[in-house]
C-alpha positions as CSV (number, residue, x, y, z in Angstrom):
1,X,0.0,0.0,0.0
2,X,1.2,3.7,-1.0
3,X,0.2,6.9,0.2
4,X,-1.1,9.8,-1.7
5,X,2.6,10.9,-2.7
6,X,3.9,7.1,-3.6
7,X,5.4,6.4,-0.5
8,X,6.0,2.9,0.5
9,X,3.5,3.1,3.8
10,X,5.8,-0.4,4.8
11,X,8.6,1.4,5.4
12,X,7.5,4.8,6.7
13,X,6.1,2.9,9.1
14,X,9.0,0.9,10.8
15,X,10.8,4.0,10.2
16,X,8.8,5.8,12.2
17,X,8.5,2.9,15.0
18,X,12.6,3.1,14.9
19,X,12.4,6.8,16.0
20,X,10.1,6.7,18.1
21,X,11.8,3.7,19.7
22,X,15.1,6.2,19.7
23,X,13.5,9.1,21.2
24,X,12.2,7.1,24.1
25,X,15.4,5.4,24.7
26,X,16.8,8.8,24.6
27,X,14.4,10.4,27.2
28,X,14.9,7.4,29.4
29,X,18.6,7.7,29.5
30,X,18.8,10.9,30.0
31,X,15.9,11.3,33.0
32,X,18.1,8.4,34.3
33,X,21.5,9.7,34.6
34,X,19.8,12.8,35.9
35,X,18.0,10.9,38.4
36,X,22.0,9.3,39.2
37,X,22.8,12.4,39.8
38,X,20.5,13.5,42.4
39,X,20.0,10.7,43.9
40,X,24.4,10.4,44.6
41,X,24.2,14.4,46.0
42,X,21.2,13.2,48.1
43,X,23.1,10.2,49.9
44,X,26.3,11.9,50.0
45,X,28.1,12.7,53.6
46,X,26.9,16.0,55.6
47,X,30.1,17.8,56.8
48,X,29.9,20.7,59.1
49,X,30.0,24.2,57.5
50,X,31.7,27.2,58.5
51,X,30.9,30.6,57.9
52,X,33.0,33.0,56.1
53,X,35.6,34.9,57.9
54,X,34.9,38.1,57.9
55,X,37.4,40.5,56.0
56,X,39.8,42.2,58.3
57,X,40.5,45.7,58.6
58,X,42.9,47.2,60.3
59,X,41.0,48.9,63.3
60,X,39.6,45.5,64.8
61,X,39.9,41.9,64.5
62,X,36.8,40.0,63.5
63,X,35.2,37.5,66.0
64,X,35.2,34.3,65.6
65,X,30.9,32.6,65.4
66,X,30.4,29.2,65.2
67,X,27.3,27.9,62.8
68,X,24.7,25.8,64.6
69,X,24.8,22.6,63.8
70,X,21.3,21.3,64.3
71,X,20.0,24.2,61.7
72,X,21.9,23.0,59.1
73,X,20.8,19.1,59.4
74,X,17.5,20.3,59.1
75,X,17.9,22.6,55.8
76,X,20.2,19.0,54.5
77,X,17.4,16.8,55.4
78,X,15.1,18.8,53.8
79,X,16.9,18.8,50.5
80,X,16.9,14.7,50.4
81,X,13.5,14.2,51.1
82,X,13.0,16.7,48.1
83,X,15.4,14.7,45.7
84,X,13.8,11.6,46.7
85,X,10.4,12.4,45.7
86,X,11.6,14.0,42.4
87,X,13.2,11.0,41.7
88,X,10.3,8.5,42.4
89,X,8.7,11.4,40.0
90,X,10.9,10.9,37.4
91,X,10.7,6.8,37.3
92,X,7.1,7.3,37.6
93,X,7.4,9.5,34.4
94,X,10.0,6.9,32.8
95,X,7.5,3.7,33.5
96,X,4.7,5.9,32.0
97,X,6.7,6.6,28.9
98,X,7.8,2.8,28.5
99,X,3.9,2.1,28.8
100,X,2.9,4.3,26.8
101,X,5.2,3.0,23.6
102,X,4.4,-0.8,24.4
103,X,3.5,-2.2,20.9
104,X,0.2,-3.8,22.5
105,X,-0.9,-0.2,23.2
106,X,0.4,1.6,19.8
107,X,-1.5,-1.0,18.4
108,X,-4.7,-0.4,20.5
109,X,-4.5,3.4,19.5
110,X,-3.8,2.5,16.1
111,X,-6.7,0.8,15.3
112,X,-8.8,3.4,17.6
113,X,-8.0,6.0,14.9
114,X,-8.7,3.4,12.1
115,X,-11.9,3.0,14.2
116,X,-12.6,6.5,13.7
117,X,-11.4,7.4,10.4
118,X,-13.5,4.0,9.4
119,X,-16.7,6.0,11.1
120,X,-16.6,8.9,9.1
121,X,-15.7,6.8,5.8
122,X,-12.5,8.0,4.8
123,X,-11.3,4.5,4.5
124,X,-8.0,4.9,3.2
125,X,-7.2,6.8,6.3
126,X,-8.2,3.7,7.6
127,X,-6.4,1.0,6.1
128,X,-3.2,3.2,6.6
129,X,-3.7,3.2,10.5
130,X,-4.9,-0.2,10.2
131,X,-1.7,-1.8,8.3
132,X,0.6,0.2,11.0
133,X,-1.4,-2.0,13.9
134,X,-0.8,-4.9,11.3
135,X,2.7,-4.4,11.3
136,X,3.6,-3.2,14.8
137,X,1.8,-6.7,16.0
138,X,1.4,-9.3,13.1
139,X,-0.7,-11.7,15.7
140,X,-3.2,-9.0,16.4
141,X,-6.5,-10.6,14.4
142,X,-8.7,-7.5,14.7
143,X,-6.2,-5.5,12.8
144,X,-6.2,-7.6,10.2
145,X,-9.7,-7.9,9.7
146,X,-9.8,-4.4,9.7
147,X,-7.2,-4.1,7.1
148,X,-9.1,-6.1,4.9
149,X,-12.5,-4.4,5.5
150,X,-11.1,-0.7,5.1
151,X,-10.0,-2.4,1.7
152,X,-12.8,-3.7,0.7
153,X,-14.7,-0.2,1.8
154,X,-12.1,1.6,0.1
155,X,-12.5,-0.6,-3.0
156,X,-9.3,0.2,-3.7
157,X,-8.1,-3.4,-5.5
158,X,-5.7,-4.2,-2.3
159,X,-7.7,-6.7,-0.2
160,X,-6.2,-9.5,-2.0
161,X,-2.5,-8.3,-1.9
162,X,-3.1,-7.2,1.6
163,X,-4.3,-10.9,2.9
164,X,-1.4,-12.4,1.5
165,X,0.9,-10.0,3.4
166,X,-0.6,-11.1,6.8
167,X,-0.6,-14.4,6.0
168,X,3.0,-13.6,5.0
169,X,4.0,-12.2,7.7
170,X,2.5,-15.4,10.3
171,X,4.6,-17.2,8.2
172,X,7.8,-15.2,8.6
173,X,7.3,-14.9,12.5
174,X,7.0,-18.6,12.5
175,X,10.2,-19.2,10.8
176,X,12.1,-16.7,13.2
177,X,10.4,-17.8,16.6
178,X,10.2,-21.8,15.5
179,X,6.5,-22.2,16.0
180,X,3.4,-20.0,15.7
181,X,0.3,-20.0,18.5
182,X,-2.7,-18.4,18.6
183,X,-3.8,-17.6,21.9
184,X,-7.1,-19.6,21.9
185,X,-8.9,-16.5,22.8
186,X,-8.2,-14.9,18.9
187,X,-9.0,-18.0,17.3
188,X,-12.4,-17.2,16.4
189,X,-11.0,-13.6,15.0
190,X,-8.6,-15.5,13.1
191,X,-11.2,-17.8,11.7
192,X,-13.4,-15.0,10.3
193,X,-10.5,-13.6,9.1
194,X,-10.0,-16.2,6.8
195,X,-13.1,-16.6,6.0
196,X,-13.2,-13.8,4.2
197,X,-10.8,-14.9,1.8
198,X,-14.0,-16.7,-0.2
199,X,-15.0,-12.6,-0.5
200,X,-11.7,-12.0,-2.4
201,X,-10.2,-15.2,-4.4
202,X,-12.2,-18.5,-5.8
203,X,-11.0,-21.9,-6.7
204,X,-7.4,-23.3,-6.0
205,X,-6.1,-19.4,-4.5
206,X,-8.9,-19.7,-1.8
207,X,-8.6,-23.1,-1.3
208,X,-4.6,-22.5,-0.9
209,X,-5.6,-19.7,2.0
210,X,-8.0,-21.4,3.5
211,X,-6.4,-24.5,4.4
212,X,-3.0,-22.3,5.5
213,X,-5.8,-20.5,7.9
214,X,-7.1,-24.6,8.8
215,X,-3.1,-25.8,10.0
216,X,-2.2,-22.7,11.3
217,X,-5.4,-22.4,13.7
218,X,-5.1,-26.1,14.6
219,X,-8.1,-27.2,12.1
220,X,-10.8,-25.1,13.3
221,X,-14.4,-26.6,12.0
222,X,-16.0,-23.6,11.1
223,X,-13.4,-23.3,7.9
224,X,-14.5,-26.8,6.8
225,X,-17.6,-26.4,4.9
226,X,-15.5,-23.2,3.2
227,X,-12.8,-25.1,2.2
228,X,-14.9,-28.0,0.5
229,X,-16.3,-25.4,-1.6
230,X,-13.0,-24.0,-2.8
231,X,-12.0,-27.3,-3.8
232,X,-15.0,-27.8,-5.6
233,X,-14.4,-24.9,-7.3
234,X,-10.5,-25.8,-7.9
235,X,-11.5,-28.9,-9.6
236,X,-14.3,-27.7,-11.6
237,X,-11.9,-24.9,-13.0
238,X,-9.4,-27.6,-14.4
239,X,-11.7,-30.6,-15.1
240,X,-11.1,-29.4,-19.3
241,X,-7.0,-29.0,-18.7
242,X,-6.0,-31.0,-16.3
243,X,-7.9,-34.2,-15.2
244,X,-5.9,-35.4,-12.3
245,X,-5.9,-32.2,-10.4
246,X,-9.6,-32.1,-11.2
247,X,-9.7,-35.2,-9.0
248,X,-7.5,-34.7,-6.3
249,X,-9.2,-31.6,-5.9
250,X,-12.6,-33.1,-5.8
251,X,-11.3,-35.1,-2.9
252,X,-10.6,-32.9,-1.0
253,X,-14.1,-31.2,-1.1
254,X,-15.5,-34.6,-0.3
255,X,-13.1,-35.3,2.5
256,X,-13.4,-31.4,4.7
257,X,-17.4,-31.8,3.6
258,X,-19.2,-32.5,6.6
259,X,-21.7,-34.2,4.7
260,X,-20.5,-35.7,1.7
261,X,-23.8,-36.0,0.0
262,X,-24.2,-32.2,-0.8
263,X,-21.2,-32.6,-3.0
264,X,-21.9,-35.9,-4.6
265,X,-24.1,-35.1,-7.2
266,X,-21.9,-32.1,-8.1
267,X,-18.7,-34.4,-8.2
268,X,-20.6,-36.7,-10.1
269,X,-21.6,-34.8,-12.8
270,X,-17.7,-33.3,-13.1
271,X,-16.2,-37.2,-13.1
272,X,-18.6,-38.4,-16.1
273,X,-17.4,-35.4,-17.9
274,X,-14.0,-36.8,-17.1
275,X,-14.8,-40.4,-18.5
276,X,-16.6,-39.0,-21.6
277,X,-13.4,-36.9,-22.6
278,X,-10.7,-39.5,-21.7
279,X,-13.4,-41.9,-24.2
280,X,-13.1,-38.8,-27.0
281,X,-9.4,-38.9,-26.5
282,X,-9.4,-42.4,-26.7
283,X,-7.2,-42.8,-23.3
284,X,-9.6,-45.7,-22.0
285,X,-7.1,-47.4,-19.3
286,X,-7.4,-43.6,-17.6
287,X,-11.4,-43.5,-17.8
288,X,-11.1,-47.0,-16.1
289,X,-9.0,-45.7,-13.6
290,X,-11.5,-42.3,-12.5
291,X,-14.5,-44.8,-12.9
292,X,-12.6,-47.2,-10.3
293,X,-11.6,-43.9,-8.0
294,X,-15.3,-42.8,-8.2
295,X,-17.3,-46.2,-7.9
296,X,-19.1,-44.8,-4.7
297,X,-20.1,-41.6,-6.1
298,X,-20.9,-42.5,-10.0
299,X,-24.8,-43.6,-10.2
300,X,-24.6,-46.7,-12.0
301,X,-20.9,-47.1,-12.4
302,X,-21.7,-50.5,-14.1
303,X,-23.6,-48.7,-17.4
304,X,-20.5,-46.5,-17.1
305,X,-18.1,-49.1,-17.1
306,X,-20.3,-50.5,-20.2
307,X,-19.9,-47.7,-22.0
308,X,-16.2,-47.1,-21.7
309,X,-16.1,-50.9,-22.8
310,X,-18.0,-49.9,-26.0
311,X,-16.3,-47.1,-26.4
312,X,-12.8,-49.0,-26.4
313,X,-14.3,-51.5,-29.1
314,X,-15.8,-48.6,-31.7
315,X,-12.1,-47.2,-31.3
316,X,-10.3,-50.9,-32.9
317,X,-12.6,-50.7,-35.3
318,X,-11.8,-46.9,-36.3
319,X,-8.6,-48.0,-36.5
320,X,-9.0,-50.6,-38.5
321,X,-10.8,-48.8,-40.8
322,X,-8.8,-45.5,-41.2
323,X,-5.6,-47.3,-41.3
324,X,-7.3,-48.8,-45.0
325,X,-8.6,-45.5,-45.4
326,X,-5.1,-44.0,-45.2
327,X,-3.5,-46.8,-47.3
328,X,-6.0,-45.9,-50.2
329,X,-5.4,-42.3,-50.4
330,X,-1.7,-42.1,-49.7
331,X,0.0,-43.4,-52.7
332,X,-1.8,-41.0,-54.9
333,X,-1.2,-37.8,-52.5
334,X,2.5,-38.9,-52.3
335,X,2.2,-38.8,-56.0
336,X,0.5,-35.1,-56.3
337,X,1.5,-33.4,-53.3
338,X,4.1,-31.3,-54.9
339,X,2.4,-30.1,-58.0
340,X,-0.1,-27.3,-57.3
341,X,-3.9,-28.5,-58.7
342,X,-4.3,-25.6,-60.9
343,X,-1.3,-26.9,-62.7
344,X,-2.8,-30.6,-63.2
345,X,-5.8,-29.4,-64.3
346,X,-5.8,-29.2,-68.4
347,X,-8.8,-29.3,-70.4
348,X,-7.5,-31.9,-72.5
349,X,-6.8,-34.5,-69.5
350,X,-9.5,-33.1,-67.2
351,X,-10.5,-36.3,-65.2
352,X,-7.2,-36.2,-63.3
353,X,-7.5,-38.0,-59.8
354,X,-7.2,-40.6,-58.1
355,X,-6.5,-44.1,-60.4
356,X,-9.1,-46.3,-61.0
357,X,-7.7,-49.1,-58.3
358,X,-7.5,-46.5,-55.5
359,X,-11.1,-45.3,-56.2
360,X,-12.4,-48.9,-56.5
361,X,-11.0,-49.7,-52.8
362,X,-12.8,-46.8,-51.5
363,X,-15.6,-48.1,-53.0
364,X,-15.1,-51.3,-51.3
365,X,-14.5,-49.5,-47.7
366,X,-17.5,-46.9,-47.9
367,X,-20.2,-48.6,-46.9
368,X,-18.9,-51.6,-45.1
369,X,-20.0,-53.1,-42.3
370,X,-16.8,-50.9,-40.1
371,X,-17.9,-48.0,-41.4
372,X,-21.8,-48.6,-41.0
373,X,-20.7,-49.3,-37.6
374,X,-18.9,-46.2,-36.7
375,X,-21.2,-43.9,-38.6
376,X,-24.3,-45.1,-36.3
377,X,-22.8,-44.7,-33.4
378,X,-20.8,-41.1,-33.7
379,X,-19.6,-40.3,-30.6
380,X,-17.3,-37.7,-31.6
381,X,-17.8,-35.2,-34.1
382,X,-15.2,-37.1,-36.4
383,X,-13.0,-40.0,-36.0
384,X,-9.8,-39.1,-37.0
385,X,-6.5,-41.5,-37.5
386,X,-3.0,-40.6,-37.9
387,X,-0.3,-43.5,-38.2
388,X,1.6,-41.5,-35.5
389,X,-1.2,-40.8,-33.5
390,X,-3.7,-38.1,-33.6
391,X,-4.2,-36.4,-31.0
392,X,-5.5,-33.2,-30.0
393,X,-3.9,-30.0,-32.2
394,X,-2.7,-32.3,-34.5
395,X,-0.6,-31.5,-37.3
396,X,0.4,-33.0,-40.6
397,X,-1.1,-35.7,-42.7
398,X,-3.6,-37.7,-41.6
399,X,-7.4,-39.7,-42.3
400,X,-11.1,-39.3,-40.8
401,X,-14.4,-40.2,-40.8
402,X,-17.4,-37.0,-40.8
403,X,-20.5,-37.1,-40.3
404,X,-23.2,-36.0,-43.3
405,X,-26.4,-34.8,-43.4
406,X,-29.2,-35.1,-41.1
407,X,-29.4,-38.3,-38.7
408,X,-32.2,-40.5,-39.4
409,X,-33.6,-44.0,-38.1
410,X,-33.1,-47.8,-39.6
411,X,-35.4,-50.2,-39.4
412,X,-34.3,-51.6,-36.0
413,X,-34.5,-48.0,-34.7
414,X,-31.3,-46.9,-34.3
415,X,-30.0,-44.0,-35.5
416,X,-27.2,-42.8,-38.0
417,X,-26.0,-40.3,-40.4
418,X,-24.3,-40.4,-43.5
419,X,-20.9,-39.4,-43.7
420,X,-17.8,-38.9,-45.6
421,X,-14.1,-39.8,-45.8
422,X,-11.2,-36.7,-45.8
423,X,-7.6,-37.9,-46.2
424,X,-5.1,-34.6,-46.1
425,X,-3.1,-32.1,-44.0
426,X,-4.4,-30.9,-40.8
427,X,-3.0,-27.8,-38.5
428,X,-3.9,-27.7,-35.0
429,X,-6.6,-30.7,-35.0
430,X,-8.7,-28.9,-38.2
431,X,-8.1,-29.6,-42.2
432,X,-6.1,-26.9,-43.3
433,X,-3.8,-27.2,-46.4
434,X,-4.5,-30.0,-49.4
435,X,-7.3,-32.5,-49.0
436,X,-9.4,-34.8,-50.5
437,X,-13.0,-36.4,-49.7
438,X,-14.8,-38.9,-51.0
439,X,-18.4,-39.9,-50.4
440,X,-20.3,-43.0,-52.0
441,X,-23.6,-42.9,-53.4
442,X,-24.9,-46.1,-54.3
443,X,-22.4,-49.3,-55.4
444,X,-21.4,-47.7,-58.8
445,X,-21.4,-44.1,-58.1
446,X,-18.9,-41.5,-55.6
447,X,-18.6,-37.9,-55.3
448,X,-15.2,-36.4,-54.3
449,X,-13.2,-33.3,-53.9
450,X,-9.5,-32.2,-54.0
451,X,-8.0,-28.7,-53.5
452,X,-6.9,-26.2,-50.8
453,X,-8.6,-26.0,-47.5
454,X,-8.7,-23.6,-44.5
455,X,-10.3,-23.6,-41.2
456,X,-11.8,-27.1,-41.4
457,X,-13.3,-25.8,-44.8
458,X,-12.5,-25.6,-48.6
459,X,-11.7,-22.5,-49.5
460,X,-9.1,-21.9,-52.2
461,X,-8.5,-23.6,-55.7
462,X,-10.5,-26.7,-56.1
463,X,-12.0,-29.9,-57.7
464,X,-15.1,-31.7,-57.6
465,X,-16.0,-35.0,-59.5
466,X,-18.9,-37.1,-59.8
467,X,-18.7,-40.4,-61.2
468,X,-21.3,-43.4,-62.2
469,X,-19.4,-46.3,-62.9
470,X,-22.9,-47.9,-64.9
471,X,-26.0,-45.0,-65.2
472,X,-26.6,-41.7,-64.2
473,X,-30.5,-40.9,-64.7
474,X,-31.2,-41.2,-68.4
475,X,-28.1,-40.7,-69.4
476,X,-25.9,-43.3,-70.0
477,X,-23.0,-43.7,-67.4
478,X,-20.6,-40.8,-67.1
479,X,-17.9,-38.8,-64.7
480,X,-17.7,-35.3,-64.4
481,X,-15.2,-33.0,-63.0
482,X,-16.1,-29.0,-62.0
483,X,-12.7,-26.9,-60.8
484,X,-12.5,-23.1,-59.8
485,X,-12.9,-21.6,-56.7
486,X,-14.2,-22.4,-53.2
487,X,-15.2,-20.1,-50.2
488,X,-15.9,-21.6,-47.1
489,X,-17.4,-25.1,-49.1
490,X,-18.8,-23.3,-51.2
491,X,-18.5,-22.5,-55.0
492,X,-17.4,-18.8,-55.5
493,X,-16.6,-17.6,-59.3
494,X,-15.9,-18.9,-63.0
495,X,-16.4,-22.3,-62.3
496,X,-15.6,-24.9,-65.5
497,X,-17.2,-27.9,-66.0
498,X,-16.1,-30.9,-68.1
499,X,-17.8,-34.4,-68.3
500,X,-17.0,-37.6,-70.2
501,X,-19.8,-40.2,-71.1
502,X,-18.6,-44.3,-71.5
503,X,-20.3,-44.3,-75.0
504,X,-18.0,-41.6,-76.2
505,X,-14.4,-42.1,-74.1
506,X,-12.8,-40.0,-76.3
507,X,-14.9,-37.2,-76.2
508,X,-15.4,-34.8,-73.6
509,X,-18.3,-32.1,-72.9
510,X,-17.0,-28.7,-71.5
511,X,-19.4,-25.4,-70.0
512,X,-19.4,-23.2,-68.1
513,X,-21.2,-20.9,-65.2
514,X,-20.7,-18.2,-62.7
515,X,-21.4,-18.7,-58.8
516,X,-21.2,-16.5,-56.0
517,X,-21.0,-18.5,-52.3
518,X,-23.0,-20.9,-53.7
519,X,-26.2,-19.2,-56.0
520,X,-26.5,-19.7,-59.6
521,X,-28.5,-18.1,-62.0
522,X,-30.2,-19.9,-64.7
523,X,-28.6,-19.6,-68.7
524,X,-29.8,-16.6,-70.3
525,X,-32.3,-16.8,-73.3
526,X,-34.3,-20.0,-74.3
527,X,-33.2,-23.6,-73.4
528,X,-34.0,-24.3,-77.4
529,X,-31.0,-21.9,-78.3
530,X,-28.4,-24.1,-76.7
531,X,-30.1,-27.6,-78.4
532,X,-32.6,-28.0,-75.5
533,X,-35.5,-29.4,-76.7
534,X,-37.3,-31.4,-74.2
535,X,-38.8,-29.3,-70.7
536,X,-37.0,-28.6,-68.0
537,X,-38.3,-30.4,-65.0
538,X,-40.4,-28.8,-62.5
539,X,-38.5,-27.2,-59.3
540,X,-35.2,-27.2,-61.6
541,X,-33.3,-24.6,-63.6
542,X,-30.7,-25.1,-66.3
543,X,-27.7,-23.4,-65.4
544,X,-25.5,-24.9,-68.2
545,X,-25.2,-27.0,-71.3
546,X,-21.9,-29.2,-71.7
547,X,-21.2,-29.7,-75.2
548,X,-18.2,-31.0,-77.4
549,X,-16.6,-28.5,-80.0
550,X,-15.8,-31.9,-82.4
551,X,-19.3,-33.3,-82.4
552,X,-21.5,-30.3,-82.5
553,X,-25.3,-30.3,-81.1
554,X,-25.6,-34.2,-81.2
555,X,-24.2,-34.4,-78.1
556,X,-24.9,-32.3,-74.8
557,X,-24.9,-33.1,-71.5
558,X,-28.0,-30.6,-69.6
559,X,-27.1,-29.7,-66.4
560,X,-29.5,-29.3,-63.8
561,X,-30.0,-28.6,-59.9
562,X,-32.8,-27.6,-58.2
563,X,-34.4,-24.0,-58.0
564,X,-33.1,-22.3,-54.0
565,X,-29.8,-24.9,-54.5
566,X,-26.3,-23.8,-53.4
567,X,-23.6,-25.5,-54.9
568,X,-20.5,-26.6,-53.6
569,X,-18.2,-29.3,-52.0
570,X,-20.6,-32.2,-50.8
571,X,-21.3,-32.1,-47.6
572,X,-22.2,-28.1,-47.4
């Protein structure tokens, strides 16, 4: 604390105490040695006096007179008696003094005039008179409550700091006088004392406080019920970060609660919450291990234990999977990684992409019974696999499995979604870099996507295909590749469009359109204009025609989407 001027308060006080200190000494000392004094001329041996010759002169000769004795005794005795009571004076003066500069009265007036300065509310008066009594006597309790009221009054931002220096300075006087008691008389001051720590700090600082207050006072049960609610609070604070301090914490509220019910609920709720992220993070052996510390307070520990054991199955089987996920997709990234897409993408080889043989094993791992498996179940918002590991804020190349569209019900009534493969880079846990997906739509047919992503999202230069190995509607079956560029998933620009029909290999089918975050408009003019002769269907609008150069109007490739679509990467 600093005055008005910036003055260390600390030290103008003990400065002051030192010259106060001085000056009495000096007072003493010198009301002594005058007191010495006296007192030695008072005791000292009486010797007869003699009166002055007179002066002679030269006509007579004086006469000799002798000086009564007994009259000067008297006048002598006189003079001690006088010297003795100034000297009892003085010592009485002296002991006052000494009284008067004992530290327990210094601090007595102190807190007096922090008492009145407190009255009239000019609290920073206060807490200066206040942390003088503090420091002058460190065991006095009601001048450290005071301290920390005036602050609070004052709301001046120091209660906190100025705890921590009494608590400080208990410890220091313990250290220099080997132990520290409380008269038994200030232990109930001491107690509310730190009991208003909960006032100031929360979590693992009051809890810290509180249970130096608990030794110190010799376990006082009136700082019980305050402490188990600083744990509590500890624990709930680092439940997300930090797991086993969480825990220990939570013990601790539990053990100083005297009635371990009213935090069993709480505690049980914060421990589940434990399990289910040790399950995300697929560190089962530690979910096992809370559930075991917990059995007592988990309702139902045995549908908790199940589920960790379900849990740890649906994780062999995501590995199983994405390990032949990452195996399909690798030996074509490794292949394409260093060439930028814009670069591999020429109109006259535009159905670049993964070879036939990788595509076919996707085909063969979408939809199988692993996959079914994991996508009906979904307890994370992906799976993810890394042959390193992936764990959180990963970073580099790596496999998952998302979710896709809406859940629904199967005939048995549980429930699923559809979902999606990615295989690419990843920074900090999200997609971000060059990626693929691929999504199957029936046992002939995929979508995909390659190109540049950011923030879990495509956005950049990009590639979509679709591809029916057999049919596609009425037309026979075809692939089709659309590249330009993507914001936030979505299609955002001059996007080109080329497709390839089995009945004509060699021929491909290019157009064209223009998007913006998704919207299309339809193609100007009449559909007849561009060789369109039969309706458009209801609810759809044309938004181009893909046609080949070499073979004229005979052969065009309508494309269609529905009226309010947005187009872009599957999946948004």
């Amino acid at each position: 604390m600093t005055d008005v001027n910036g003055n260390d308060i600390t030290e103008e006080v003990m400065e002051e105490n030192k010259a106060v200190e001085a000056e009495a000494e000096a007072v003493a000392e010198e009301v002594t040695e005058s007191a010495t004094e006296t007192a030695e001329e008072a005791v000292a041996p009486v010797e007869d006096e003699k009166p002055e010759k007179p002066k002679k002169t030269k006509k007579s000769k004086p006469k000799k007179e002798k000086t009564p004795l007994v009259y000067n005794r008297e006048v002598v005795v006189s003079d001690r008696w006088n010297n003795i009571i100034l000297i009892a004076l003085v010592l009485m003066i002296i002991v006052g003094v000494m009284i008067y500069f004992l530290p327990v009265n210094r601090v007595k007036r102190l807190i007096k005039k922090g008492n009145e300065a407190y009255a009239v509310e000019k609290y920073e008066d206060a807490c200066k008179y206040y942390e003088k009594a503090v420091i002058t006597d460190v065991l006095n309790p009601f001048a450290a409550k005071s301290l920390i009221s005036a602050d609070m009054a004052a709301s001046n931002g120091e209660e906190g700091e100025d705890l921590k220096k009494v608590i400080t300075g208990l410890e220091d006087y313990k250290e220099r006088k080997g132990e520290l008691v409380i008269a038994d008389e200030n232990v109930p001051a001491w107690t509310d004392f730190f009991l208003m720590s909960p006032e100031i700090f929360n979590g693992r600082e009051d809890a810290e406080i509180l249970e130096m207050g608990y030794e110190m006072l010799n376990n006082p049960s009136e700082l019980k019920p305050a402490l188990a609610n600083a744990y509590y609070e500890w624990g709930e604070a680092v439940t997300a970060e930090n797991y086993t301090e969480a825990c220990d914490s939570f013990d601790k509220a539990l053990a100083f609660s005297d009635n371990a019910e009213t935090y069993k609920a709480q505690v049980n709720e914060q421990v589940l919450g434990i399990i289910e992220s040790l399950k995300t993070a697929d560190e089962y052996d530690k979910a096992y291990e809370v559930l075991n510390r917990y059995a007592s307070v988990i309702n139902d520990a045995e549908a908790v234990k199940t589920g960790i054991a379900e849990a740890e199955a649906l994780y062999g089987i995501k590995v199983e999977l994405l390990s032949e996920v990452y195996a399909a997709f690798s030996p074509y990234y490794e292949s394409v990684k260093d060439t930028p897409l814009k670069e591999r993408v020429k109109e006259d080889t535009p159905l670049f992409g993964m070879i036939a043989e990788n595509w076919e094993k996707m085909l063969m791992i979408d939809g199988s019974e692993k996959a079914d498996t994991l996508a009906f179940s979904f307890a994370a918002d992906a799976y993810t696999y890394a042959p390193e590991g992936f764990k959180e804020g990963f970073t580099g190349v790596g496999c998952g499995l998302y979710p896709y569209g809406d859940r629904f019900t199967r005939e048995d009534g549980t429930e699923g979604t559809g979902y999606y493969f990615y295989f690419g880079e990843y920074k900090n846990g999200v997609r971000d870099g060059y990626g693929m997906i691929f999504i199957k739509a029936d046992v002939s047919s995929y979508m995909a996507f390659e190109g540049e992503w950011k923030n879990d999202l495509p956005n950049g230069f990009g590639a979509s295909f679709e591809c029916d190995m057999y049919s596609y509607t009425s037309l026979a079956a075809y692939r089709r590749v659309t590249f330009g560029e993507y914001k936030d998933g979505y299609e955002n620009g001059d996007m080109t469009s080329i497709a390839l029909l089995n009945e004509h290999p060699d021929t491909y089918f290019k157009g064209s359109y223009k998007a913006e975050n998704g919207a299309v408009n339809p193609v100007e003019g009449d559909p007849i204009n561009y060789g369109i002769v039969d309706p458009i269907p209801e609810g759809y609008k044309l938004i181009a025609v893909l046609a080949s150069a070499d073979a004229g109007y005979d052969y065009i490739i309508p494309v269609y989407v529905l009226d309010d679509a947005t187009l872009g990467v599957v999946g948004w």
